[in-house]
Backbone as numpy.savetxt, mean C-alpha at the origin, in Angstrom:
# Nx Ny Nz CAx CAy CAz Cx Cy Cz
34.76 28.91 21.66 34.79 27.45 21.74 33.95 26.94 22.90
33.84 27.78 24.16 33.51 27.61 25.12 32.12 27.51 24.88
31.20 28.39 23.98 29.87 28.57 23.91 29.73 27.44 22.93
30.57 27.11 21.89 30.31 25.71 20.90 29.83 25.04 21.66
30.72 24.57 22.61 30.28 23.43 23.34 29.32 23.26 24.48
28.80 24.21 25.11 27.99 24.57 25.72 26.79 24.15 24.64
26.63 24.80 23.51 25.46 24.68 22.88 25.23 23.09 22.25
26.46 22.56 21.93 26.16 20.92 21.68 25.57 19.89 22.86
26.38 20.33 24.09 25.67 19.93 25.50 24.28 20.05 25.80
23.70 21.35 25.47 22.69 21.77 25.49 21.28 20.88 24.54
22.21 21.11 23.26 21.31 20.83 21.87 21.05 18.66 22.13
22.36 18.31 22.93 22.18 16.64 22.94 21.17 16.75 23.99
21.25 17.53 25.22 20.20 17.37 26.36 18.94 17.38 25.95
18.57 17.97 24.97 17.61 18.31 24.76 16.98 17.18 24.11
17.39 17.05 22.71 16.92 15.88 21.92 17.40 14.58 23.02
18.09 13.97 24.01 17.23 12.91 24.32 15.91 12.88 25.72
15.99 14.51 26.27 14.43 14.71 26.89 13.52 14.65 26.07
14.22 14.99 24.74 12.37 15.37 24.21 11.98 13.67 23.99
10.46 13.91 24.12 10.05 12.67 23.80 9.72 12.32 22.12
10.37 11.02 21.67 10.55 10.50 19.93 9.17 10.15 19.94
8.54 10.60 18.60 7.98 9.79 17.96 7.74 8.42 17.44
8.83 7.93 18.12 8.85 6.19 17.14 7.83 5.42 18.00
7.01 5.17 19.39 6.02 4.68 19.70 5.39 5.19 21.15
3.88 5.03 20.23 3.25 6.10 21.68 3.10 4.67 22.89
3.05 3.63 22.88 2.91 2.57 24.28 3.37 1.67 23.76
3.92 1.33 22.56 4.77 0.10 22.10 4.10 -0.99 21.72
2.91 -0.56 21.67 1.99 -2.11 21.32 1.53 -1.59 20.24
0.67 -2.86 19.25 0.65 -2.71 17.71 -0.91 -1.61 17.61
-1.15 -0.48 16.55 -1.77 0.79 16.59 -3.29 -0.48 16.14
-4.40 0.02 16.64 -5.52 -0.67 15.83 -5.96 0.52 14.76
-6.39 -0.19 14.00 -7.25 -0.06 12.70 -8.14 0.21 12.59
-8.96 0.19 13.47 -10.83 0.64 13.31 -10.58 1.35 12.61
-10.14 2.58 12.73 -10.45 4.39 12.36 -10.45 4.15 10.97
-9.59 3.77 10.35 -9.18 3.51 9.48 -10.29 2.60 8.42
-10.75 1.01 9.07 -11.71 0.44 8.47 -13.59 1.07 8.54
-13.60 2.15 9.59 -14.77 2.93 9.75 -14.81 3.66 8.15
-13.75 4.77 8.06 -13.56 5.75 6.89 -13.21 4.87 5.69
-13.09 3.60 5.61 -13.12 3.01 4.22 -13.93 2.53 4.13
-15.27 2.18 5.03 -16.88 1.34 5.14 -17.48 3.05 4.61
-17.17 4.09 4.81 -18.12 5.56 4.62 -17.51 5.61 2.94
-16.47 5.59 2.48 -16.16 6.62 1.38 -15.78 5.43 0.11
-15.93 4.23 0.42 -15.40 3.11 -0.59 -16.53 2.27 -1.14
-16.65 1.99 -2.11 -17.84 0.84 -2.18 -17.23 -0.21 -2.71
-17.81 -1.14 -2.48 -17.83 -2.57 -2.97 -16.81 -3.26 -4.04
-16.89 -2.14 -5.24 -15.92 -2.64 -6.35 -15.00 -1.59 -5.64
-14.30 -1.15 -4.20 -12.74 -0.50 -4.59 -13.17 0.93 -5.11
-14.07 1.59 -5.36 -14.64 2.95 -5.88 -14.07 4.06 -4.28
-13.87 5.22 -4.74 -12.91 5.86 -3.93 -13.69 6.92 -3.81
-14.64 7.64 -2.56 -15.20 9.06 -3.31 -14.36 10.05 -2.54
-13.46 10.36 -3.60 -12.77 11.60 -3.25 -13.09 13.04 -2.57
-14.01 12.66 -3.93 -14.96 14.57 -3.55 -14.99 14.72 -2.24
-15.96 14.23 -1.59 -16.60 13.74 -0.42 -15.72 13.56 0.90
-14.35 12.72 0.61 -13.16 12.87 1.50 -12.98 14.00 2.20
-12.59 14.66 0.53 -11.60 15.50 0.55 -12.31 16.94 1.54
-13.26 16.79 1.53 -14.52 17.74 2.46 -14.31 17.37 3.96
-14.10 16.09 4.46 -13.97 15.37 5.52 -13.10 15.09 6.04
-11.80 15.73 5.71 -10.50 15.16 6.06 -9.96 15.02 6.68
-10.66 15.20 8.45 -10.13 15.33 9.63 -9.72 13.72 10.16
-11.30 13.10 9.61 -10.87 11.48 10.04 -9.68 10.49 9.66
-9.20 10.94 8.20 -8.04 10.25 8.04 -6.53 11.24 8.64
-6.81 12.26 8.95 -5.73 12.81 9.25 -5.43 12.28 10.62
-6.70 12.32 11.26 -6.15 11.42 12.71 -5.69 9.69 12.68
-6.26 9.73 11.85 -5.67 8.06 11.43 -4.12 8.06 11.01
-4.08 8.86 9.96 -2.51 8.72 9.84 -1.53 9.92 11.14
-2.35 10.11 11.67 -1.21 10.95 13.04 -1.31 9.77 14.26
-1.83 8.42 14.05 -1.94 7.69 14.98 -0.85 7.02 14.37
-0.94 6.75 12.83 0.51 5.30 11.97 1.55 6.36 12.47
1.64 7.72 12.33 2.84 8.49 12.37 3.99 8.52 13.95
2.69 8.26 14.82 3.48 7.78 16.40 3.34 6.78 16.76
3.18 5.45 16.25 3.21 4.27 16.40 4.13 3.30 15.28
4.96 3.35 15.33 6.03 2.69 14.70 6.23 1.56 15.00
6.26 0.08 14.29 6.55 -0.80 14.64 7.62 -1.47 15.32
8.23 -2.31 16.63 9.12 -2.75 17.44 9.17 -3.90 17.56
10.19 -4.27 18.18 11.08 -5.87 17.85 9.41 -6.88 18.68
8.46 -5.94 19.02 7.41 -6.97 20.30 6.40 -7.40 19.02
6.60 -6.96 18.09 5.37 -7.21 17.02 5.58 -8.27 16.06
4.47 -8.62 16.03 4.44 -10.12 14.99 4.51 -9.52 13.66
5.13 -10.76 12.70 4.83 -10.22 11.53 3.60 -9.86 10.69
3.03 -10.27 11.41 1.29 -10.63 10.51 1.30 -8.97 11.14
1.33 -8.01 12.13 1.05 -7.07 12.83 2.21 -6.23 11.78
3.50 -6.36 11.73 3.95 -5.66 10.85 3.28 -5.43 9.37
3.70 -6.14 8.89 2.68 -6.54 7.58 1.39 -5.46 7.01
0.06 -6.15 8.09 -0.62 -5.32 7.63 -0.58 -3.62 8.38
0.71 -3.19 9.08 0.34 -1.75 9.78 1.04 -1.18 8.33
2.12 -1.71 7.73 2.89 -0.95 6.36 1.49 -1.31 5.06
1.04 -2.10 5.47 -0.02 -2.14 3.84 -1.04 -0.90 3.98
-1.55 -1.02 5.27 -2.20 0.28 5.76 -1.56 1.78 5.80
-0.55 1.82 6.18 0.16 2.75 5.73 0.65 3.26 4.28
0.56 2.34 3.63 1.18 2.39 2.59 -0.59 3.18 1.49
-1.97 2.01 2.07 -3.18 2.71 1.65 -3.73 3.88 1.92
-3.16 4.31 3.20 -3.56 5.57 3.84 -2.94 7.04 3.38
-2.24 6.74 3.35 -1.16 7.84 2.48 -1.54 7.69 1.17
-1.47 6.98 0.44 -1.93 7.17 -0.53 -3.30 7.94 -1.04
-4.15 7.36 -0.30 -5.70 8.32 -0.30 -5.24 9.92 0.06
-4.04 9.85 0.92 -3.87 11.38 1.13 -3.51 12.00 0.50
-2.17 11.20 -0.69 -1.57 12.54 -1.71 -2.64 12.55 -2.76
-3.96 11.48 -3.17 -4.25 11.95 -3.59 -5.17 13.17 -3.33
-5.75 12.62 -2.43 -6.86 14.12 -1.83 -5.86 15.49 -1.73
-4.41 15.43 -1.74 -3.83 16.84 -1.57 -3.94 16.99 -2.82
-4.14 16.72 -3.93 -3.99 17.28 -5.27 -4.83 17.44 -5.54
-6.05 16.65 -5.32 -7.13 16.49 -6.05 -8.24 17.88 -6.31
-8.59 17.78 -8.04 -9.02 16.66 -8.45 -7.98 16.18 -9.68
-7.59 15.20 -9.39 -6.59 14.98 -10.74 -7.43 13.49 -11.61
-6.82 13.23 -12.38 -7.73 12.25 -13.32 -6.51 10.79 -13.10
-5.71 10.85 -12.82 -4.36 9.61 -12.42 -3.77 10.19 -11.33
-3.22 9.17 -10.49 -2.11 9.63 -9.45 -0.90 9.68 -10.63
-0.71 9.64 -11.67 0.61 9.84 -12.62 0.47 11.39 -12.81
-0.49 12.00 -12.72 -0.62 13.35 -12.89 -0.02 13.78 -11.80
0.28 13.28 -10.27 1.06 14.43 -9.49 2.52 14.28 -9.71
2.87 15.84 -9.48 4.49 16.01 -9.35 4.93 16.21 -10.81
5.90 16.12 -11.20 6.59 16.47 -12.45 6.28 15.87 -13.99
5.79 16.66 -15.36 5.57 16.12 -16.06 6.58 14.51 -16.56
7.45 15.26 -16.47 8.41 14.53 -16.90 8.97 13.25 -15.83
8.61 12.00 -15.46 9.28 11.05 -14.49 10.20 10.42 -14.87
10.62 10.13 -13.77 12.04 9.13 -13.83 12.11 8.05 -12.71
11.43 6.61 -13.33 11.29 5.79 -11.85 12.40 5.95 -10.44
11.34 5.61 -9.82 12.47 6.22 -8.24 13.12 7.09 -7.97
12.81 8.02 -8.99 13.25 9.61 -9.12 12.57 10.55 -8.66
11.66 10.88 -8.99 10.57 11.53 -8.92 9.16 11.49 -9.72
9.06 10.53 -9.33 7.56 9.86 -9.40 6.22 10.36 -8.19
5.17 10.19 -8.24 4.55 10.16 -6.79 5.01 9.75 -5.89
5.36 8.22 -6.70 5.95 7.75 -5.18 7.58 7.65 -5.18
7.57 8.83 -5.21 9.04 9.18 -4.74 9.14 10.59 -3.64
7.96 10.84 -3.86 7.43 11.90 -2.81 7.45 11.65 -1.26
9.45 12.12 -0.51 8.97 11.88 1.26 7.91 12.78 1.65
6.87 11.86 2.15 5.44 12.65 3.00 5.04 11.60 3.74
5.79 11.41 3.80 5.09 9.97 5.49 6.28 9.71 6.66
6.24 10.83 7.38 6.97 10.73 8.29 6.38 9.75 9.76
7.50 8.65 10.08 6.95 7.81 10.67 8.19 7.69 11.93
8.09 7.49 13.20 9.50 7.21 13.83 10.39 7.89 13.66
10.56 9.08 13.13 11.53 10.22 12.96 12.00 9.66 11.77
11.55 8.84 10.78 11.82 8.77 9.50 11.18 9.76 8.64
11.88 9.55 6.99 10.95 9.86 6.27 10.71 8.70 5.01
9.28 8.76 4.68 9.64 7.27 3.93 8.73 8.32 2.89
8.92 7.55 1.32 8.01 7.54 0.36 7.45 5.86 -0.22
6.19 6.34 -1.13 5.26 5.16 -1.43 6.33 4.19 -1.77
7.44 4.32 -2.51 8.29 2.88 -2.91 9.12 2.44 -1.71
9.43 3.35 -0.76 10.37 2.79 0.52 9.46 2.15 0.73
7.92 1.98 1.08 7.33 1.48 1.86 6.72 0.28 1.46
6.10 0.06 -0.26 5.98 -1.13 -0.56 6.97 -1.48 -1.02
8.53 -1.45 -1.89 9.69 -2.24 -2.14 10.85 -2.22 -1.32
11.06 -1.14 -0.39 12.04 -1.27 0.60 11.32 -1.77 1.80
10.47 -2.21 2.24 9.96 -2.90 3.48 9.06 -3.85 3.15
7.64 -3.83 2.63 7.19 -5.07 2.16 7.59 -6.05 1.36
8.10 -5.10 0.47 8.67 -6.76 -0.47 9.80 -6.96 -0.16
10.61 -6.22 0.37 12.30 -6.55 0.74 12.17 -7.64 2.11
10.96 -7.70 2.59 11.16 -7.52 4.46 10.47 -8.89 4.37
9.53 -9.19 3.43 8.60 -10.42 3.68 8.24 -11.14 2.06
8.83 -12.06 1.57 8.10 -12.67 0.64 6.97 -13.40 0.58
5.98 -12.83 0.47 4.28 -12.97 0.61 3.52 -11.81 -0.58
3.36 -13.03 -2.09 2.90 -12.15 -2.88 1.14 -11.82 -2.29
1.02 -12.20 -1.70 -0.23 -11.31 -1.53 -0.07 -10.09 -1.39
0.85 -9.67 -0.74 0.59 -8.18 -0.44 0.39 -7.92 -1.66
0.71 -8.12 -3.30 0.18 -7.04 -3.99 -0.78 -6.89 -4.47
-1.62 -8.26 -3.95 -3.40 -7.70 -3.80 -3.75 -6.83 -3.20
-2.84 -6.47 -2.28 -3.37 -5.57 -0.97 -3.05 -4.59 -0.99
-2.03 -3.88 -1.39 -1.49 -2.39 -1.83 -2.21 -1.72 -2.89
-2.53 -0.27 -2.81 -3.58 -0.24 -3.59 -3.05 1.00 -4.17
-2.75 1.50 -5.62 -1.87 2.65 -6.08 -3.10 3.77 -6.73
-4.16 3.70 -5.90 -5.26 4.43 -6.48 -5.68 4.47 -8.19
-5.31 3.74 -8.84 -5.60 3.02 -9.97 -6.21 1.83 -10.06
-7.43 1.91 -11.63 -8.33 1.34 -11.92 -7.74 -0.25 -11.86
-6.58 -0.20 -12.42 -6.02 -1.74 -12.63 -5.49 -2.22 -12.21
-5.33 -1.17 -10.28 -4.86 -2.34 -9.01 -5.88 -2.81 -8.73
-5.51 -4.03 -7.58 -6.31 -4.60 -6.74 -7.51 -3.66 -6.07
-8.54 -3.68 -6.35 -9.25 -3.05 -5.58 -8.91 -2.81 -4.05
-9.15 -1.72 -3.38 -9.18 -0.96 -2.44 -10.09 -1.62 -1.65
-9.91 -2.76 -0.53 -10.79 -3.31 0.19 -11.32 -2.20 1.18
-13.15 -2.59 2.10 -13.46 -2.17 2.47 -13.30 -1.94 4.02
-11.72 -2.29 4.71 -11.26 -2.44 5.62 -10.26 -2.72 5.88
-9.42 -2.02 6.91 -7.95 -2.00 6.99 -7.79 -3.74 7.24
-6.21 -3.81 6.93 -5.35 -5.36 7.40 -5.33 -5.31 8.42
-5.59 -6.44 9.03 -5.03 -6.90 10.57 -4.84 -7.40 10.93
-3.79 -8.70 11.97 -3.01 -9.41 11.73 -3.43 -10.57 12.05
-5.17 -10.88 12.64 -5.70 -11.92 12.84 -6.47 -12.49 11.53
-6.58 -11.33 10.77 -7.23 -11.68 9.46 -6.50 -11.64 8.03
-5.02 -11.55 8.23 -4.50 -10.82 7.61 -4.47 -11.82 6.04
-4.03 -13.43 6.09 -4.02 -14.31 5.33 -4.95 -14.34 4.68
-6.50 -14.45 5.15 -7.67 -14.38 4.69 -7.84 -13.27 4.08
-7.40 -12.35 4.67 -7.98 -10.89 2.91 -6.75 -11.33 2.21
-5.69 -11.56 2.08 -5.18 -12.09 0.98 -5.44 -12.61 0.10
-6.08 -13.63 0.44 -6.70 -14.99 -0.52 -7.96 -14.37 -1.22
-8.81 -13.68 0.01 -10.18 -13.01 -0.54 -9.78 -11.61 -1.81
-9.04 -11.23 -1.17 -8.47 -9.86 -2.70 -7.82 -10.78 -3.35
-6.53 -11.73 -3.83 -6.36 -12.56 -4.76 -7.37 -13.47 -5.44
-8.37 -13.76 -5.19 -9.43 -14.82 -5.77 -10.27 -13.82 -6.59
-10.82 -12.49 -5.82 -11.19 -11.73 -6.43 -10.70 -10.95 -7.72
-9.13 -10.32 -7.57 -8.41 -10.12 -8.41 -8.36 -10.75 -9.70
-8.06 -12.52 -9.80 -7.48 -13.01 -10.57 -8.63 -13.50 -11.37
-9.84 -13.26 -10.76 -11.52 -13.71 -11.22 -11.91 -12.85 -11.96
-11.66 -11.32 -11.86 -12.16 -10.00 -12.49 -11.91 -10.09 -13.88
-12.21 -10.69 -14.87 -12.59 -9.81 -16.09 -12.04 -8.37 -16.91
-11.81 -7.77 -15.93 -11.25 -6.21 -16.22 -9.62 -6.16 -15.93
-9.60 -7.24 -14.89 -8.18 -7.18 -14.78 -7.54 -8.23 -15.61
-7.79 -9.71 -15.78 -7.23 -10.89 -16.23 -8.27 -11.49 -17.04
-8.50 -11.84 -18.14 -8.73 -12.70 -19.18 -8.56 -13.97 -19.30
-9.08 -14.94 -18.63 -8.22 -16.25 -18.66 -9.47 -16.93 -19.58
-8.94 -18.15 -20.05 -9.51 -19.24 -21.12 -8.35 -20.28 -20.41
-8.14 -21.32 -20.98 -7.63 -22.73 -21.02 -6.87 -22.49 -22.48
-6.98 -21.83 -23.15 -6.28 -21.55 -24.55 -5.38 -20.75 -24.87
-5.88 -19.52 -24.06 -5.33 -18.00 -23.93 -5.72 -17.31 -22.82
-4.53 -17.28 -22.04 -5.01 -15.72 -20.99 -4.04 -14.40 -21.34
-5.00 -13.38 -20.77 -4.70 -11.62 -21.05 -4.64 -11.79 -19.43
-3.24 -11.62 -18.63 -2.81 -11.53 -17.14 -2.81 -9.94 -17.03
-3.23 -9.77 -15.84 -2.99 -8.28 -15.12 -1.05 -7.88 -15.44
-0.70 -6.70 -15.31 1.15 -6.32 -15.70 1.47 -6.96 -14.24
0.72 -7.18 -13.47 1.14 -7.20 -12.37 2.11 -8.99 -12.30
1.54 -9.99 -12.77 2.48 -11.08 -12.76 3.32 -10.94 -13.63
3.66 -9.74 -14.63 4.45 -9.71 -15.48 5.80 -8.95 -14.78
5.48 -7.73 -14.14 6.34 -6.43 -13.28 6.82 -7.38 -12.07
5.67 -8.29 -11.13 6.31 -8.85 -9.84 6.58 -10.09 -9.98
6.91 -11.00 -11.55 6.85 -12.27 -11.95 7.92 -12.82 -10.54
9.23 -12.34 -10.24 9.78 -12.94 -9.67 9.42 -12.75 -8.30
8.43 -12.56 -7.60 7.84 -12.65 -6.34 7.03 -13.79 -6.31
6.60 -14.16 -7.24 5.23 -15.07 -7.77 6.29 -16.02 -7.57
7.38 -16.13 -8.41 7.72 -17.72 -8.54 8.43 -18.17 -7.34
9.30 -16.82 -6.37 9.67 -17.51 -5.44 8.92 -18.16 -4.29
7.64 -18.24 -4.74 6.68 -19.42 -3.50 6.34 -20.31 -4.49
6.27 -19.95 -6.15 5.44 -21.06 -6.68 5.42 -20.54 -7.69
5.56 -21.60 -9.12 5.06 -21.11 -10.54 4.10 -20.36 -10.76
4.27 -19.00 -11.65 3.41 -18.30 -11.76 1.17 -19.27 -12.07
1.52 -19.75 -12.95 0.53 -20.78 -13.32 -0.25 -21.23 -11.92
1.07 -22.06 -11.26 0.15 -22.58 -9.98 -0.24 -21.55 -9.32
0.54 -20.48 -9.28 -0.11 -19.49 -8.14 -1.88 -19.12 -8.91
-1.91 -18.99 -9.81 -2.78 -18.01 -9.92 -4.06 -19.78 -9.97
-3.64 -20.64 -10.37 -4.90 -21.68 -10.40 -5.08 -22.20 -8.58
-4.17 -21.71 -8.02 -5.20 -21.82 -6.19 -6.76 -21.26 -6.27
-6.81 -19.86 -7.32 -7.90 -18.80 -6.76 -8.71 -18.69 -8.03
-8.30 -19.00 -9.28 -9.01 -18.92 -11.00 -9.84 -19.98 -10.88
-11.23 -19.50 -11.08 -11.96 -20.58 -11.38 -12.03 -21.21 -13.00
-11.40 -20.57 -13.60 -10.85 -20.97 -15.12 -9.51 -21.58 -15.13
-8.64 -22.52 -14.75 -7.45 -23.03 -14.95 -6.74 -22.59 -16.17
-5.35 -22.25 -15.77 -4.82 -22.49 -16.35 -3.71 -23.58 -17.00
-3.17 -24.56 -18.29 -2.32 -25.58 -18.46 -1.03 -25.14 -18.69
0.19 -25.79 -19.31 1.27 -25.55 -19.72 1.00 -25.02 -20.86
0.07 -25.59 -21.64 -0.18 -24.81 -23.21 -0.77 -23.62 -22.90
-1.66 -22.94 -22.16 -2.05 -21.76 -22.12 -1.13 -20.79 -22.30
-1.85 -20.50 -23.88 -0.59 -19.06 -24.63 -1.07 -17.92 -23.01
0.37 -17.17 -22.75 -0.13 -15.89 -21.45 0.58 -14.77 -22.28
-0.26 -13.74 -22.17 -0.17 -12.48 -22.57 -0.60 -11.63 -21.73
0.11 -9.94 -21.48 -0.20 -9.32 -20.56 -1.18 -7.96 -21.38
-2.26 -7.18 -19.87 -3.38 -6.66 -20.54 -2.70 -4.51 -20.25
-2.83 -3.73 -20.69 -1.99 -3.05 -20.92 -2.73 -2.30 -19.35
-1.38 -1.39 -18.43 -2.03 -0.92 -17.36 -3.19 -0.10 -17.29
-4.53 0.60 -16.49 -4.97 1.13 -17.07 -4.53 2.30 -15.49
-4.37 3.85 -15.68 -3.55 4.22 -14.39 -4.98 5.68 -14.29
-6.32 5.26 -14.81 -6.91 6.55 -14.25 -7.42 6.19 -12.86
-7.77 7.06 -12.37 -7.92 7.22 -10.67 -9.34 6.00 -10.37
-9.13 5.23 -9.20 -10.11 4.78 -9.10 -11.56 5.42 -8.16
-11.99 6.34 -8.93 -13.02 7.08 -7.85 -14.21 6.72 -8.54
-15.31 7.08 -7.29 -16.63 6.89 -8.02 -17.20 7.84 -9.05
């Protein structure tokens, strides 16, 4: 009994000398590293070159060992929260896919067989952050969308698929953070490949169909999307959704 407790004494001393992971100086992590390696390996339309990464992989590994000891704290703005989880949420992602790769969908990793929030990709813990462990859905539905109603973010989250939002050419950051919103939503809702609009009939991305109730809690789906459509939509506009398309977005 004597040595039990000796060793719990021991084992608590220890874990609170050691020094936590949850923040290396407490102030919010910058982004360069991050917007450098998405100006080298991304182009213009959101194109991803894997190959090429996956050869290079030292630069994002230090990028995500910088999100991994910098954890966000009560001193940070939201705009600073915000975009460090969208970035996190893009960064990791480029990583499980480069650990598999070459696959033809991120639906191809992990188990033939899925079961949402089961074991999906993103049900995969691999982002240890603050002595957590999070996966891709803790991080965009248990913290972004739980934490902040701001449908932009799902311009901004990017699931390495053709028929998300393109993969901008630079991390979020919290002075710019509104403005790539608007700039990936205008773009988004303008694309052709993603949304179909007429004044008669639109073919909508799944995405106002899957996050309809994020959309309406700032604003009717309709109005939201006629801020940024240069094609309006009316009350009569029949809306129909365009089917996902989930192969990998690489060059």
């Amino acid at each position: 009994m004597r040595l039990f407790g000796f060793l719990i004494v021991f084992v608590t001393l220890f874990a609170c000398a050691a020094p936590t992971p949850h923040m290396q100086d407490g102030k919010p992590v910058s982004h360069e590293q991050f917007t450098r390696l998405l100006q080298e390996y991304v182009t213009d339309e959101g194109k991803v070159d894997y190959q090429r990464l996956k050869k290079n992989r030292a630069q994002l590994t230090e990028y995500l060992d910088l999100l991994r000891s910098t954890a966000p704290n009560d001193s940070w703005s939201k705009e600073e929260e915000i975009a460090y989880w969208i970035n996190v949420y893009n960064a990791f992602t480029i990583d499980l896919i480069l650990e598999h790769y070459p696959v033809k969908s991120i639906k191809d990793i992990g188990s033939t067989i899925q079961i949402p929030f089961v074991n999906t990709p993103w049900d995969i813990k691999f982002i240890k952050i603050g002595g957590e462990e999070y996966d891709l859905n803790n991080v965009e539905h248990g913290i972004l969308r739980k934490k902040w109603k701001e449908p932009g973010i799902h311009f901004a989250v990017n699931c390495a698929s053709k028929s998300c939002p393109k993969l901008r050419r630079e991390a979020y950051t919290a002075d710019k953070l509104y403005e790539q919103f608007d700039e990936q939503a205008r773009i988004f809702i303008n694309s052709d490949f993603h949304n179909d609009i007429t004044p008669r009939k639109a073919r909508l991305s799944k995405y106002f169909d899957w996050y309809a109730g994020d959309f309406k809690d700032v604003m009717p789906i309709r109005e939201y999307i006629n801020q940024y459509a240069d094609v309006k939509l009316t009350e009569d506009t029949d809306i129909s959704y365009k089917d996902y398309n989930w192969e990998l977005n690489e060059q």
